[in-house]
MIDREN-601304 format. One record per residue (C-alpha): y negated, x, z negated; residue in one letter. Coordinates in steps of 0.25 Angstrom, whole numbers, plus 5000, padded with zeros to 4 digits. Layout:
# MIDREN-601304
YXZA
...
# end
This chain:
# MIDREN-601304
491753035297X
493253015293X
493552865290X
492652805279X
493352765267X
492852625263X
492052585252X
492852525238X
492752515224X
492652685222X
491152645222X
490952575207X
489752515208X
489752435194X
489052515185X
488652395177X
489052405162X
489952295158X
490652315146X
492252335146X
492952215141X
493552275130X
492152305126X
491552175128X
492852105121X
493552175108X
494752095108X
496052145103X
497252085107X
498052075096X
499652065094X
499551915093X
498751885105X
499851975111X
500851895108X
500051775111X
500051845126X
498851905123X
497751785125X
496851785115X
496251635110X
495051645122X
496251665133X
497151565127X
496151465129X
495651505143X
497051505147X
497451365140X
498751325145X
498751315161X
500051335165X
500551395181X
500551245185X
499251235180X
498551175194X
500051115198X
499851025186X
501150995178X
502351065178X
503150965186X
502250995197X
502151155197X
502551225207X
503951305207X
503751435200X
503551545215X
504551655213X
504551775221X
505751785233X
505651915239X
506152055235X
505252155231X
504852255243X
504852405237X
503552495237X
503552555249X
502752665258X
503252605272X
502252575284X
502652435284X
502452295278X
503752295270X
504152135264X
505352085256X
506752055263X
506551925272X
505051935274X
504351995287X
502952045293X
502352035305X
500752065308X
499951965309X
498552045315X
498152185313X
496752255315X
496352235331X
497352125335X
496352025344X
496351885338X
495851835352X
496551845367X
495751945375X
495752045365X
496652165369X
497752175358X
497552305347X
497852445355X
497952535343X
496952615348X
495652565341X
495052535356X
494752395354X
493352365355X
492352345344X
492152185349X
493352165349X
493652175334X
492952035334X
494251975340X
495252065334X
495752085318X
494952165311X
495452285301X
495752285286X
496552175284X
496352115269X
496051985264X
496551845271X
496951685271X
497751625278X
497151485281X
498151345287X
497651305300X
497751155304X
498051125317X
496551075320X
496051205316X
495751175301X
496251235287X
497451175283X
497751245271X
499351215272X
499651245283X
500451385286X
500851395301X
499651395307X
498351465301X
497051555301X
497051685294X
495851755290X
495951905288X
494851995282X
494652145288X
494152225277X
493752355284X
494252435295X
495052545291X
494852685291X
494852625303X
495752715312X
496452595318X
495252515322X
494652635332X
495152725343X
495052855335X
494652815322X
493452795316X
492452905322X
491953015313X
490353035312X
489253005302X
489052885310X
489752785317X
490252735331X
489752605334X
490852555342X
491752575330X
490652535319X
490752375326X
492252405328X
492352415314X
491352295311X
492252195321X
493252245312X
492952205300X
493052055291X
493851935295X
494951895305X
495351745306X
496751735316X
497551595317X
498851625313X
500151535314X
501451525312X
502651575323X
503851515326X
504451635319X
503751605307X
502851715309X
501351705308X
500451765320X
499051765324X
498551675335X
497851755344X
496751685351X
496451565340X
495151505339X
495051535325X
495251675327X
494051755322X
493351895316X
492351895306X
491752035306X
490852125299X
489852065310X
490051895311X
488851835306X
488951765292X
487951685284X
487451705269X
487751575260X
487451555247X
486651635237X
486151725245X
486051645259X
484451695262X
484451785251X
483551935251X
484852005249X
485451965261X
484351965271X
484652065281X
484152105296X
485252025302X
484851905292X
483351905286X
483751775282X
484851815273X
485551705277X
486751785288X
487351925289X
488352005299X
489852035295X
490852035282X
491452175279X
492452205271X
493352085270X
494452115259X
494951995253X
494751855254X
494751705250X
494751565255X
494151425254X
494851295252X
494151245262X
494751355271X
493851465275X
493951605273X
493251695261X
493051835265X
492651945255X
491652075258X
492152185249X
491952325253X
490852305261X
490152435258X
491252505268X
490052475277X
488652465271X
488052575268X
486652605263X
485652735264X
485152855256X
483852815250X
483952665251X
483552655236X
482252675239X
482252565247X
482752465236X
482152395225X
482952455211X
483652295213X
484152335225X
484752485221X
485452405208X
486252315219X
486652405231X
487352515221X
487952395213X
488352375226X
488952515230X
487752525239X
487052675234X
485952725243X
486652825254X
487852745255X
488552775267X
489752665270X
491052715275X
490952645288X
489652695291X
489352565300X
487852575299X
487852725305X
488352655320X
487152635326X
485852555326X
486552415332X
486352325320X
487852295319X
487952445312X
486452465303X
486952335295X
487652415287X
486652495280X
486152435269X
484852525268X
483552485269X
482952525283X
482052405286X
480752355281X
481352225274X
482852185271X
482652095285X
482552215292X
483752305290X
485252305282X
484752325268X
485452205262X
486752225270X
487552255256X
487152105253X
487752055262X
489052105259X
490152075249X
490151935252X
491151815250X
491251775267X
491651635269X
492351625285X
492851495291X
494151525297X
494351395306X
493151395311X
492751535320X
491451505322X
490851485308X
489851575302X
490551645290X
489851645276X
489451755265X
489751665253X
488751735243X
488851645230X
490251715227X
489551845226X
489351985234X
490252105227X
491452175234X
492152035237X
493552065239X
494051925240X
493351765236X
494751685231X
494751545227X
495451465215X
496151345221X
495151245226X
495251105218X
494450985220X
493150975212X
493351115206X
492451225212X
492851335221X
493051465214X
493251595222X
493651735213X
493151865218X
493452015216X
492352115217X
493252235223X
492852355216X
493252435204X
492152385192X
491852265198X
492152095196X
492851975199X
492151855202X
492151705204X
491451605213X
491351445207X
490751345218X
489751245214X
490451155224X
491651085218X
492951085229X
493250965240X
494550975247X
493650895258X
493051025260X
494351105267X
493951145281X
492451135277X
492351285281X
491051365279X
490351225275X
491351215263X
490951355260X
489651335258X
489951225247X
490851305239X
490351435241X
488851445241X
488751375229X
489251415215X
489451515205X
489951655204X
490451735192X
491151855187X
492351895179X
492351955164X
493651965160X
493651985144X
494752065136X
495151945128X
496051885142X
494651785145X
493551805156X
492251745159X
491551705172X
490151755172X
489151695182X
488351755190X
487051675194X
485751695195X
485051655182X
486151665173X
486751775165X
485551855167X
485751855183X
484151865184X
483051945188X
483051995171X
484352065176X
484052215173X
485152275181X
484952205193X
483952095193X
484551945201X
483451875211X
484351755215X
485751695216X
485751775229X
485651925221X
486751885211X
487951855219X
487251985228X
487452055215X
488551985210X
488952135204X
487752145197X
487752015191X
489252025187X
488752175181X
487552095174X
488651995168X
489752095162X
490952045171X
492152125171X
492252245179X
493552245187X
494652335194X
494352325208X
494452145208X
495052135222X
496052005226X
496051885219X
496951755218X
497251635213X
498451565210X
498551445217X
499651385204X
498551395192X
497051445196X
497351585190X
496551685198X
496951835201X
496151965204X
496652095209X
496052215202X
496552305211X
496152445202X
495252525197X
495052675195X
493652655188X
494252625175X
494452745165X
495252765153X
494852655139X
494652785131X
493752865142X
492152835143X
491952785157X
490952845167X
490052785176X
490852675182X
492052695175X
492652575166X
493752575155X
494852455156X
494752325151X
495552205148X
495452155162X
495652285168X
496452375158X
497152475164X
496852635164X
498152725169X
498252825177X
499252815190X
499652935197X
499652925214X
500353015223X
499653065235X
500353085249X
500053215247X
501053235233X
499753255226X
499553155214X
498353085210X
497853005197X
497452865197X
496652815186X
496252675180X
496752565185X
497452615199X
498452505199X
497552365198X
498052225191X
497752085193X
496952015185X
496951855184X
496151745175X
496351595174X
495151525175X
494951445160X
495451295160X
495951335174X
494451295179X
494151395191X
492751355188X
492851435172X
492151535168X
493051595158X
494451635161X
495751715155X
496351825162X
497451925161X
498052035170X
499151975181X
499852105185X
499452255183X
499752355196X
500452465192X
501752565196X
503052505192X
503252645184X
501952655176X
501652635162X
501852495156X
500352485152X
499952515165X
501152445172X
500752315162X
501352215172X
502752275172X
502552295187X
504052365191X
504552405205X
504352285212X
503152225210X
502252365205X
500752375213X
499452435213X
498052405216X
498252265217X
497352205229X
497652085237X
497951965229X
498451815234X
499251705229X
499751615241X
499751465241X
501151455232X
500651525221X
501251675222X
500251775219X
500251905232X
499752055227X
499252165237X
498952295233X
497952395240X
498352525232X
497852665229X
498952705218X
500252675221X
500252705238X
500952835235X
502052735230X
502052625240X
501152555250X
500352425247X
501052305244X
500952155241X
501652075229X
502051945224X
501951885212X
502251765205X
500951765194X
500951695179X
499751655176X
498551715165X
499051745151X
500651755154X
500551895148X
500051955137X
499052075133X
499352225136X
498752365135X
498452425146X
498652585151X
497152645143X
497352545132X
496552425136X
497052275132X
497352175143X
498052045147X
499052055157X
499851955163X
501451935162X
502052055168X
502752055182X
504252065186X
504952055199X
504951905199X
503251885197X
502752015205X
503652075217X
503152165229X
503252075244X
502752195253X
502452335256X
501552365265X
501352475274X
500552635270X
499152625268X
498952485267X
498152385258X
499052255257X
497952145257X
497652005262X
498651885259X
498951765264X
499951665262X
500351515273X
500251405263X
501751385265X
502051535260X
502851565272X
501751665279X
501151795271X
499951865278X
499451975273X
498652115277X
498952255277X
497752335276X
497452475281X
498752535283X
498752665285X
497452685277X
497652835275X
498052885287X
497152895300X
497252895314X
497753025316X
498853005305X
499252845302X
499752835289X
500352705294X
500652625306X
500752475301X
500852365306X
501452425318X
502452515308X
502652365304X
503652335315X
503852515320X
503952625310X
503652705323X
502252645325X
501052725328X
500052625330X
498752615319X
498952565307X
498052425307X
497752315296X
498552215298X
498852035293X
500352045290X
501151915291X
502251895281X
503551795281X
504951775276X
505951785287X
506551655284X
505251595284X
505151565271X
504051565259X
503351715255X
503751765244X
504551675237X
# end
């Protein structure tokens, strides 16, 4: 068996019918709305008249205007982090580095034991926080020398770096390397400080130093805590399960815990032929909705290791006489919002089912304000699929920070989730989805509801039933800390086909909100060149919630910043990206405590140009550019076009490699951020990269490993500016 190729969005799994937008909203945007900047009377009013300073108050006491202070870094194909003049690296962790003493240090060998990998750093470094820790072991959210940083480990890759000779080739697996790869898996949380250099590194042996693996024990709250579709052989209560998979990205509290996101967590569940026979129709409708066909075999192949309970877990067929009795309902309890308390080891951590199941790629929150509800936004990463929102019932108490998984459970368990529709006019609605509303009952044709518990299951499903806008891929999302405006990267998507084509099966033409249809030629390594079609390079949508309230459930919108080649067509280069500050497949997404707004790409169409990267930008705000056509001839609303002194490239980083993962010390002096699968198409006979060691030795040989990156100035002062 060669080295599985993980499971992502190729597998469309939305074949719900909802209409395009253009179809839905016949609105013509006409020469005088144009010149108006292109917001029709509906926009105008949701946008009123909130300025940058908008939650700063008055002018007199905004902030100074943040203006980028570094020189562009050049695209690049070097097997290195490369950073502006007067910045420098060093690594903070890498895959196998022992967080405790007793541990022998990583041998580049793959021997370490499988055990182990409970106390070392796990492999795919992606989404992380950085949180201030006070002197007696609490949050202190303003404090930047001394911290914990939690780290997700999305998956293991290929993974040639994690055993001795790689993975083994068979139908089935080797044990030993199946736990290996378990251990392996979800969340790192290190103490990190500050050095008399300025430098930040790991403190090896703190107490709060921890794993959380695809096999810690959690526990089920809210909707579904006890529910049918949660009852496993591990837990016939419903009310626990084993492991978070699959970690992308991220979120966090403000009462200073750590959210967690299951995305691709079909990489190891997989589910055998003839299993529908097994199901009721019900049951059929939400597996495939799922990407969960009978006879589906994961990459990983982790059920396939042996009898041991740890491996037949992941199977989600049907091989018992009730759901108590085997793995059937494994699939539920995955895709999960996970709540962790990062300064206290010991606590149990918590699958927050009220914010939904789908392919979570991060939970982010709007700025917490007293007696205002807790909002969290959320990407479903996968082509055709949503963007979402979580309101808490419970309204926000600063007496709450340091209330750990107690504080969770009042903000999190209670509340109420929606989905995005983004109409063509520049306006948006957020549509609920709870039982007994909206036709999220048992009269649902499609797919008939039971309970609270089987709509956020089946949040897909009821988003389908509701007509929500299907998406580009919604991967990282954002918002900015000066005015409440939240960001969402759509990262691309080759499912959409040209306006004047009739689609087929999953296929969707562009609308308003996600407009583009080009075509972009790639060069293979090989000379050969290959097409790209629909939307290879991604954008970046964002909305402002309306009357700034983050509790609305209408909005305006417009797109921040189109990826595209500094060279292409202008309607397909809409943002005027130039040498500078050009990208594609936006990914990672994070604006730091001051404000400036940081852009990570994890990219398929412009590698045979330049490796990965991760931008700066000084952002506007919704409506501060105007309308546009886009390549295929679809109208849209795009925000004020970029220049050198809004949008400029920080770092390159080395071949192969998803940039991912960012964190920012509240005193913008420290940057942390993860460098993801270098050398993802080589293999361990031939390394297409040798980073981090080629970090600091161009001669390196050793394996390429993920690794947390630590970013500074050398003269110590603030990132980016």
């Amino acid at each position: 068996m060669t080295a599985p190729s993980t499971y992502d969005d190729n597998e469309i799994v939305n074949p719900s019918t909802n209409l395009h937008m253009d179809e839905l909203i016949a609105v013509q945007l006409s020469r005088r709305q144009a010149l108006k900047g292109g917001m029709s009377v509906t926009a105008a009013a949701l946008l009123g008249g909130l300025s940058l300073s908008a939650c700063g108050g008055g002018s007199d006491d905004a902030p100074a205007p943040l203006q980028l202070g570094f020189k562009a870094v050049a695209k690049n194909k070097n097997d290195l982090v490369t950073v502006p003049e007067g910045y420098q690296v060093s690594i903070l962790h890498a895959l196998g580095d022992p967080l405790q003493f007793g541990e022998e240090s990583w041998k580049d060998d793959g021997s370490e034991t499988a055990d182990s990998y409970n106390r070392r750093i796990g492999d795919g470094h992606d989404g992380m926080y950085y949180f201030g820790l006070s002197d007696d072991g609490k949050f202190n959210a303003d404090r930047s020398d001394r911290g914990l940083l939690a780290v997700n480990h999305e998956y293991v890759v290929a993974p040639y770096a994690l055993h001795p000779n790689g993975m083994t080739k068979g139908a089935t697996r080797v044990p030993s390397e199946v736990e290996k790869e378990i251990y392996a898996h979800g969340i790192s949380v290190v103490e990190v400080k500050r050095s008399a250099g300025n430098d930040m590194v790991m403190v090896r042996g703190s107490r709060f130093n921890r794993r959380v693996t695809s096999a810690t024990e959690m526990v089920f709250t809210g909707p579904v805590k006890g529910n049918a579709l949660v009852k496993t052989k591990f837990s016939p209560d419903g009310l626990k399960t084993r492991g978070t998979n699959n970690n992308c990205a991220n979120g966090y509290t403000p009462w200073g815990t750590y959210i967690t996101c299951e995305e691709n967590w079909l990489n190891v569940v997989g589910r055998a032929a003839g299993d529908d026979a097994q199901r009721d129709a019900k049951e059929v409708v939400a597996l495939k909705r799922y990407g969960l066909p009978e006879n589906r075999k994961s990459p990983y192949l982790w059920d396939t290791a042996g009898t041991d309970d740890l491996f037949v877990r992941w199977t989600s067929s049907v091989t018992g006489a009730a759901a108590t009795d085997d793995y059937r309902n494994i699939a539920n309890t995955f895709g999960w919002v996970v709540e962790i308390d990062p300064f206290n080891p010991t606590s149990t951590p918590a699958k927050r089912s009220a914010l939904g199941r789908f392919n979570h790629e991060g939970a982010w929150p709007a700025p917490a304000v007293a007696g205002k509800p807790i909002v969290m936004y959320m990407g479903d990463d996968a082509r055709n699929e949503y963007i979402y929102k979580f309101v808490s019932k419970a309204v926000w108490d600063p007496k709450d920070v340091n209330g750990g998984m107690a504080a969770g459970a009042k903000y999190l368990d209670e509340g109420t989730l929606y989905v995005a529709k983004f109409n063509a006019d520049g306006t948006g609605q957020w549509l609920e989805l709870t039982y007994g509303k909206n036709g999220l009952d048992a009269s649902n044709a499609a797919y008939p509801f039971a309970d609270q518990g089987d709509v956020v299951t089946h949040a897909r499903l009821a988003a389908d039933k509701l007509g929500a806008t299907k998406m580009d891929r919604p991967e990282w999302g954002a918002v900015n800390p000066l005015n409440g405006e939240a960001y969402m990267t759509l990262t691309n998507n080759s499912n959409r086909v040209d306006p004047g084509a009739s689609p087929t099966g999953s296929q969707l033409k562009p609308d308003a909100a996600n407009p583009r249809y080009y075509s972009d030629n790639y060069t293979n390594a090989d000379g050969t060149t290959k097409t790209n079609k629909g939307n290879p390079h991604g954008h970046i949508i964002r909305w402002r919630e309306n009357a700034g309230s983050v509790a609305a459930t209408a909005f305006a919108w417009d797109i921040y910043l189109f990826g595209a080649e500094a060279d292409a067509a202008a309607n397909v280069n809409l943002s005027g990206l130039t040498a500078v500050n050009d990208f594609s497949s936006p990914d990672g997404l994070y604006f730091d405590p001051r404000g400036l707004l940081w852009i990570q790409t994890d990219d398929g169409a412009y590698t045979d140009v330049t490796n990965c990267m991760m931008l700066a930008a000084v952002p506007g705000q919704v409506g501060d550019g105007g309308v546009a056509t886009a390549a295929g001839g679809t109208a849209t609303r795009k925000g004020a076009n970029a220049s050198a002194d809004t949008v400029r490239r920080f770092l390159v980083g080395p071949k192969d490699c998803e940039i991912t993962g960012i964190a920012v010390t509240p005193d913008g002096k420290t940057l942390f951020f993860n460098v993801q699968h270098p050398g993802e198409d080589g293999s361990l006979a031939s390394p297409s990269s040798r980073w981090p060691a080629s970090q600091a030795n161009p001669s390196a040989t050793q394996r390429p490993r993920s690794a947390t990156v630590v970013v500074t100035r050398k003269d110590g002062g603030a990132i980016g500016l």
